[in-house]
Rosetta silent file (secondary structure, phi, psi, omega in degrees, C-alpha in Angstrom):
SEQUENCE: XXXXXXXXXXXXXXXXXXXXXXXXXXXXXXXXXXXXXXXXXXXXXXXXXXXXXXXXXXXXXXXXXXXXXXXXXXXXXXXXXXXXXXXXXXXXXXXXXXXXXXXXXXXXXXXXXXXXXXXXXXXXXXXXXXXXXXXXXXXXXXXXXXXXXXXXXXXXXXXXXXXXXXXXXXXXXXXXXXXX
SCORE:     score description
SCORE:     0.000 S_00000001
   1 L     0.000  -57.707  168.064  -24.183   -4.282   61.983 S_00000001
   2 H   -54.169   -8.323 -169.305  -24.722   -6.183   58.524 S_00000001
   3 H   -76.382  -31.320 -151.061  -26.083   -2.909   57.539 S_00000001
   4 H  -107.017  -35.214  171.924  -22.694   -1.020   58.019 S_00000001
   5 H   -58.648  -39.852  164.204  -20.654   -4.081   56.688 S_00000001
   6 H   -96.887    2.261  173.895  -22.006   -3.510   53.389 S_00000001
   7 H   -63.939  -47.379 -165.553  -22.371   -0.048   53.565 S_00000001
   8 H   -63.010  -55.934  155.324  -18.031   -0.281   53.836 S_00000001
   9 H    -2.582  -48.150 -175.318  -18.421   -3.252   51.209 S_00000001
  10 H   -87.586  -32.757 -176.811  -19.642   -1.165   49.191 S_00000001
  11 H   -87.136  -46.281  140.406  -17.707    1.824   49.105 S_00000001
  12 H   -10.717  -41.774 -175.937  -14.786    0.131   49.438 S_00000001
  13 L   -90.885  -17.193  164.373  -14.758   -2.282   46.565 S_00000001
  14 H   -87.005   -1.722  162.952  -13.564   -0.780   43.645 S_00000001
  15 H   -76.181  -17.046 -166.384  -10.380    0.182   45.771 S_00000001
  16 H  -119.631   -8.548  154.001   -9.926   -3.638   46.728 S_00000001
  17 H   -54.985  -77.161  177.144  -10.730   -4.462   42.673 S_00000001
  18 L   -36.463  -47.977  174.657   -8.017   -2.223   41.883 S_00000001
  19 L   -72.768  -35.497 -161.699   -5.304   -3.097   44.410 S_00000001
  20 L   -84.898  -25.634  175.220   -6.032   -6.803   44.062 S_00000001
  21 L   -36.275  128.642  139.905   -5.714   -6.708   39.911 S_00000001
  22 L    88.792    7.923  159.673   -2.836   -8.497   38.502 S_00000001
  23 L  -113.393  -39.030  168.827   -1.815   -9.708   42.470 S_00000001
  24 L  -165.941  146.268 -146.223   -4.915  -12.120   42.469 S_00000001
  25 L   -45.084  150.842  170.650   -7.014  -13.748   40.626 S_00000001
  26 H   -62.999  -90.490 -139.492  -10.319  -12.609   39.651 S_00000001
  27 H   -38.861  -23.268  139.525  -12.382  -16.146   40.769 S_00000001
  28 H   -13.961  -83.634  178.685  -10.683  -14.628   43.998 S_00000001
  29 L   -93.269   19.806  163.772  -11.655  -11.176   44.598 S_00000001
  30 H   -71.194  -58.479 -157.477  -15.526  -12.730   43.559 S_00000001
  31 H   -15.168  -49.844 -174.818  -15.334  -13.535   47.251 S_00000001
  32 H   -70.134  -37.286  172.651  -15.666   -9.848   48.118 S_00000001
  33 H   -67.880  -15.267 -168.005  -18.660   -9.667   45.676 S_00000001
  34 H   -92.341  -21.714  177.569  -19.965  -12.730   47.468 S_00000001
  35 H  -102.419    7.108  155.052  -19.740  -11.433   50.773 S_00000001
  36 H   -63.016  -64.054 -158.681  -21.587   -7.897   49.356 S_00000001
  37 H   -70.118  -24.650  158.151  -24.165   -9.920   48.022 S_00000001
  38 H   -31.768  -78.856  167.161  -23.907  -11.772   51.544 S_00000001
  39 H   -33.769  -44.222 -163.912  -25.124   -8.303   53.582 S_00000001
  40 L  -103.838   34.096  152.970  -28.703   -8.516   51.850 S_00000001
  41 L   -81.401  -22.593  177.384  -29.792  -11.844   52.949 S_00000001
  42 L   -70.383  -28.896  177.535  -31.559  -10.325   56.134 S_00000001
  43 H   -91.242   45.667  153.153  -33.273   -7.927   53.721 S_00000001
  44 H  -101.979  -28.693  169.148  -35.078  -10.502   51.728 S_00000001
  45 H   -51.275  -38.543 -175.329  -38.219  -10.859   54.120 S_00000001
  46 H   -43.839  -69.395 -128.014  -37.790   -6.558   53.013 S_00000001
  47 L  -168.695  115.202  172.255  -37.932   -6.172   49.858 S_00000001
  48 H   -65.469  -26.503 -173.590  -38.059   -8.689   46.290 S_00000001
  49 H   -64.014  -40.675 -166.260  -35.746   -5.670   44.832 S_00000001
  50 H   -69.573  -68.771 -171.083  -33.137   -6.892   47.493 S_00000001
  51 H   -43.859  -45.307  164.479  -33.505  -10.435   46.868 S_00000001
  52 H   -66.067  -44.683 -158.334  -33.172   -9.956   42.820 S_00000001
  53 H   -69.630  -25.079 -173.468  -30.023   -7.524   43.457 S_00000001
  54 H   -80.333  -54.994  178.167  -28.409  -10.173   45.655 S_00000001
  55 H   -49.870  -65.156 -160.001  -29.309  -13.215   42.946 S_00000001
  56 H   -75.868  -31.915  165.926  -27.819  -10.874   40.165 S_00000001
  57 H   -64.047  -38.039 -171.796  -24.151  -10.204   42.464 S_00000001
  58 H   -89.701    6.739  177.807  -24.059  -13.542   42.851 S_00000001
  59 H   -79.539  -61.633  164.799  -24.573  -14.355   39.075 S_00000001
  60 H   -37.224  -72.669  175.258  -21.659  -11.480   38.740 S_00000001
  61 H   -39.135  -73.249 -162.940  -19.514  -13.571   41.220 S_00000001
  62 H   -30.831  -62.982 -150.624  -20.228  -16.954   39.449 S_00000001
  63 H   -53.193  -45.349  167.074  -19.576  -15.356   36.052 S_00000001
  64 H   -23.029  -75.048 -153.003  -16.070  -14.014   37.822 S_00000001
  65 H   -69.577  -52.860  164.736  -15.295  -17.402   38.951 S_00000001
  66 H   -52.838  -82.323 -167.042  -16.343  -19.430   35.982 S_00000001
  67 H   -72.668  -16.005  171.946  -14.398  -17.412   33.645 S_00000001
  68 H    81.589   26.115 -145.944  -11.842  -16.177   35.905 S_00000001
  69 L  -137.345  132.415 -165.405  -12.511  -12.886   34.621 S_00000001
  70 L   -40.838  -70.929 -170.321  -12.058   -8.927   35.903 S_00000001
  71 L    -9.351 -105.873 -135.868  -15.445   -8.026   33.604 S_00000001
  72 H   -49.731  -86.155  170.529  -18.166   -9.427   35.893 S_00000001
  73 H   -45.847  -10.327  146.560  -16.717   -7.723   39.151 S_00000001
  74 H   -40.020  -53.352 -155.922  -16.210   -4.572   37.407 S_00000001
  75 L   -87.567    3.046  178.943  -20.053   -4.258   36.416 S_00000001
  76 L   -94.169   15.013  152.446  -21.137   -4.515   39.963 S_00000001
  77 L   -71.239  -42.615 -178.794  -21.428   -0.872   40.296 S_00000001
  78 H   -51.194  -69.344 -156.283  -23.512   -0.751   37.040 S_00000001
  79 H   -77.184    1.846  163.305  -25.779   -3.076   38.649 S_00000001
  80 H  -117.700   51.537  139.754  -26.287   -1.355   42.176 S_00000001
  81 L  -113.670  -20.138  160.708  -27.084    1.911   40.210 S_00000001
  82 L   -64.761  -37.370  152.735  -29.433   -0.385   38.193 S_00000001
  83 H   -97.600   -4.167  170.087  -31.237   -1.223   41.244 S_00000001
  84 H   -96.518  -14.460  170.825  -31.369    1.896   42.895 S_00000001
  85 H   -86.689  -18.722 -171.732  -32.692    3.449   39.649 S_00000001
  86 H   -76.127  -35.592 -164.569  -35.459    0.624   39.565 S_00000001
  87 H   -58.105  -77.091 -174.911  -35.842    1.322   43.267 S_00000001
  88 H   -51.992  -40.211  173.193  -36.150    4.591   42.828 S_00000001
  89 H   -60.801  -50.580  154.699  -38.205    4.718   39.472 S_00000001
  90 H   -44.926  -44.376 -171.079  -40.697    2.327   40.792 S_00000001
  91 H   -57.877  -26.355  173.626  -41.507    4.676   43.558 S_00000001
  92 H   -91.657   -1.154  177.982  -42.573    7.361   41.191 S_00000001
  93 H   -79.579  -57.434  179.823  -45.035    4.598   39.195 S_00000001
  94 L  -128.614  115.136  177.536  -46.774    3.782   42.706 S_00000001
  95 L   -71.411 -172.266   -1.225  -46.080    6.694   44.998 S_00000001
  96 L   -43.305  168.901  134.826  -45.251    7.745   47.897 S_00000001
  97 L   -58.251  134.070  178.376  -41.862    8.765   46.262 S_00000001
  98 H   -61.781  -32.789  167.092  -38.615    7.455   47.693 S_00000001
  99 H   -89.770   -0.086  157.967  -37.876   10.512   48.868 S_00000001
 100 H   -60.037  -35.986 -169.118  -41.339   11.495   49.951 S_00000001
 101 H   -73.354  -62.028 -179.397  -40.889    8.051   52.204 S_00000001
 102 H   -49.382  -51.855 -170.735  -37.375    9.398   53.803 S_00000001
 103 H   -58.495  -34.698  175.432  -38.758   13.095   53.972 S_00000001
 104 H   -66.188   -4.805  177.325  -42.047   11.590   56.057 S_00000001
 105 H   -82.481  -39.599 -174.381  -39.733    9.887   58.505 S_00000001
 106 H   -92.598  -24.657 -175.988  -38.966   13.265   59.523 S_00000001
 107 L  -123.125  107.790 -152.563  -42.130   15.354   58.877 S_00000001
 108 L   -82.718  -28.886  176.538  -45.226   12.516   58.612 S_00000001
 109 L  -102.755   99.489  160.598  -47.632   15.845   57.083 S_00000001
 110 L   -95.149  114.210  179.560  -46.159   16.989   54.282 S_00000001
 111 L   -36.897  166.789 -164.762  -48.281   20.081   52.256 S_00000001
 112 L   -66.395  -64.911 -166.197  -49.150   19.153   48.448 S_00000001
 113 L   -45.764  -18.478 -174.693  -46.061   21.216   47.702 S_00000001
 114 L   -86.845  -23.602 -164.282  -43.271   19.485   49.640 S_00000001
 115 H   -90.594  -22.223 -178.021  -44.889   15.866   47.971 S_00000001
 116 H   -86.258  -24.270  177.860  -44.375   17.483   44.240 S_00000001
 117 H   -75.736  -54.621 -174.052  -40.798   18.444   45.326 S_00000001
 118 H   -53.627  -43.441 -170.324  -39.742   14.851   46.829 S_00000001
 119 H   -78.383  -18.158  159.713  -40.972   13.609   43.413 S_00000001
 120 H   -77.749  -59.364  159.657  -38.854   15.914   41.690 S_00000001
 121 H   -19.527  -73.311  160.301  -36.013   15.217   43.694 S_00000001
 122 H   -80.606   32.852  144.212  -36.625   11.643   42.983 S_00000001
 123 H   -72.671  -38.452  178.194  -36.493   12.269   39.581 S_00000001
 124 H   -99.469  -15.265  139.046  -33.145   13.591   39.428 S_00000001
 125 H   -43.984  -66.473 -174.246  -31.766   10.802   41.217 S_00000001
 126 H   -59.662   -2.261  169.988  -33.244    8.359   39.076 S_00000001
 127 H   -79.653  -38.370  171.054  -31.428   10.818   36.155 S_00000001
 128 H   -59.181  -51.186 -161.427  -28.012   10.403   38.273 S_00000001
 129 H   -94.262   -0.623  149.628  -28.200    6.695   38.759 S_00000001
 130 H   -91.890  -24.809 -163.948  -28.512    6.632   34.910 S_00000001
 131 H   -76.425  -63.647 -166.887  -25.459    8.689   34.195 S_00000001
 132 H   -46.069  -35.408 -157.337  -23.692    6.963   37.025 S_00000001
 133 H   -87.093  -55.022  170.140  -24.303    3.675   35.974 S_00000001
 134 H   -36.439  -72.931 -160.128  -23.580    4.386   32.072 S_00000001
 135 H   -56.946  -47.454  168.045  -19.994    5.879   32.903 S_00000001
 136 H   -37.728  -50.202  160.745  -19.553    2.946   35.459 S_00000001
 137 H   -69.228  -41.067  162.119  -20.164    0.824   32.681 S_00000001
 138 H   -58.630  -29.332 -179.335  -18.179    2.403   29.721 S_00000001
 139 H   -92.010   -2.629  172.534  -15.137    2.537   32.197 S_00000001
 140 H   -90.781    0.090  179.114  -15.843   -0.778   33.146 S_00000001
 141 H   -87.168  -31.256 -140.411  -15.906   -2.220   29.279 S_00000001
 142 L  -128.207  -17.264 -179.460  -13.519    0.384   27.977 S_00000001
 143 L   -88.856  178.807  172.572  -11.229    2.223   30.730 S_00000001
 144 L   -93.571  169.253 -177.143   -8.105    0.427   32.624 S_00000001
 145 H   -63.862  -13.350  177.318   -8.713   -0.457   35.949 S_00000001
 146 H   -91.003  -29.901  165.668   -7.092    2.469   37.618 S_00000001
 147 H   -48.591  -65.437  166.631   -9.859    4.442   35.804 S_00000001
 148 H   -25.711  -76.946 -161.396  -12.523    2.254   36.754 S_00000001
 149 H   -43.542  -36.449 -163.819  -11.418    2.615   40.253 S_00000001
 150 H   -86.617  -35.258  162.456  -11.078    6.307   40.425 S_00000001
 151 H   -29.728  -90.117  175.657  -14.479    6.466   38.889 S_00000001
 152 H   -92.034   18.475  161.162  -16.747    4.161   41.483 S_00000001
 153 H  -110.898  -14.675  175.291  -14.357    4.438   44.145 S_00000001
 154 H  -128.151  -58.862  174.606  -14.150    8.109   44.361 S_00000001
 155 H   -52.712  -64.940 -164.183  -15.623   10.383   41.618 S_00000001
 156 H   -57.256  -49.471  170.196  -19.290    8.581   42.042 S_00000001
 157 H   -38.600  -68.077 -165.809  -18.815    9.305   45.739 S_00000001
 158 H   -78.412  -29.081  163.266  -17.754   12.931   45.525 S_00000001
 159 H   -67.187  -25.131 -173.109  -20.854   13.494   42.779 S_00000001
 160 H  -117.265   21.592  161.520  -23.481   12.024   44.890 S_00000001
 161 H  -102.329  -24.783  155.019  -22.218   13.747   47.959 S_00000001
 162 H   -20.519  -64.535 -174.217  -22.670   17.067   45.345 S_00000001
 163 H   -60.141  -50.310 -173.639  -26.180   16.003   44.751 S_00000001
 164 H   -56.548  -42.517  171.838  -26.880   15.728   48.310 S_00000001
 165 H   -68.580  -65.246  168.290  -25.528   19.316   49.457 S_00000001
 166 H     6.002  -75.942  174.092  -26.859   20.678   46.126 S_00000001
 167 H   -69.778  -30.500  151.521  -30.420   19.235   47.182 S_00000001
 168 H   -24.953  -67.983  174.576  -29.711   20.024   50.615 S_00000001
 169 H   -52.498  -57.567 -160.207  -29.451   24.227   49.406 S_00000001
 170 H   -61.868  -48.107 -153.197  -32.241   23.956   47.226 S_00000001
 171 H   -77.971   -3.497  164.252  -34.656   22.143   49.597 S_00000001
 172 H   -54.527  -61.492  149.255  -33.529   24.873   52.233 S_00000001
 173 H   -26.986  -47.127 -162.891  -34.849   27.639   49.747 S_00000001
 174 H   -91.586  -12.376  159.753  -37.488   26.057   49.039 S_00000001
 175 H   -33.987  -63.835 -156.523  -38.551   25.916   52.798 S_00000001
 176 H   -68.147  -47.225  160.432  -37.844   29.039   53.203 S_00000001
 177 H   -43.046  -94.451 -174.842  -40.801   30.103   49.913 S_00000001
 178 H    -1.938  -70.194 -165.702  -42.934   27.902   51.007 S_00000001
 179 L    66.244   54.211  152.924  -43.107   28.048   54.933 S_00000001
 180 L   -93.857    0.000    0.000  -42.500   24.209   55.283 S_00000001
């Protein structure tokens, strides 16, 4: 259930950034970062990546709250593409791959060839979740807020639901060579 709360949390929040600007204060709408950062306390026995990502939202809230200031809740897209590229980046430093780990939930032997494709795959994620995070950040230093929004509240969405059919097609094909 906490899983799904911050799943909406998440998607959700630069639409509730956006609506709430210039109706109520930023040290405010930190709440909503605080109750983000909230969802990953069961996943600290999980994972130290969880535990830093939660410590760094709630450093974003503070800095909100302290300064009263948009900035800090803005950047917390930057920083959950900044942990999902570390996430992900670590995984190719000590495999499996992260997507070798999801693809083995469904198939546990995967041929040589299917484990150099998940690691390409998770290669181009961690290349996404650099882009993503960069534009996330330039529109959150340098765009207005309806930009921002339409950015990580929509655009980020409809690109990494791209990537997914995209990889979807490909890894069908490559099935299909293969005979995986």
């Amino acid at each position: 259930m906490l899983a799904a709360v911050a799943v909406v949390l998440t998607i959700l929040y630069p639409l509730v950034i956006w609506l709430g600007q210039g109706q109520v204060e930023p040290r405010w709408m930190a709440a909503i970062l605080l109750l983000a950062a909230a969802t990953r306390i069961p996943s600290f026995k999980l994972s130290q990546i969880a535990r830093w990502s939660m410590f760094a939202a709630l450093a974003l809230a503070a800095c909100a709250v302290w300064a009263n200031a948009l900035l800090p809740l803005k950047l917390y897209p930057v920083l959950v593409n900044a942990v999902l590229l570390a996430v992900f980046g670590f995984s190719l430093a000590v495999p499996p791959s992260m997507v070798e780990r999801f693809a083995r939930l469904r198939e546990p032997d995967l041929p040589p060839a299917a484990v150099a494709y998940t690691r390409r795959v998770t290669q181009v994620w961690c290349v996404f979740f650099i882009f993503n995070g960069a534009i996330a950040l330039g529109t959150a230093l340098w765009a207005s807020a309806e930009v921002w929004s339409l950015y990580t509240g929509v655009i980020a969405y409809i690109l990494m639901g791209l990537l997914f059919g995209l990889e979807y097609l490909v890894r069908l094909r490559f099935k299909r060579l293969h005979h995986v």
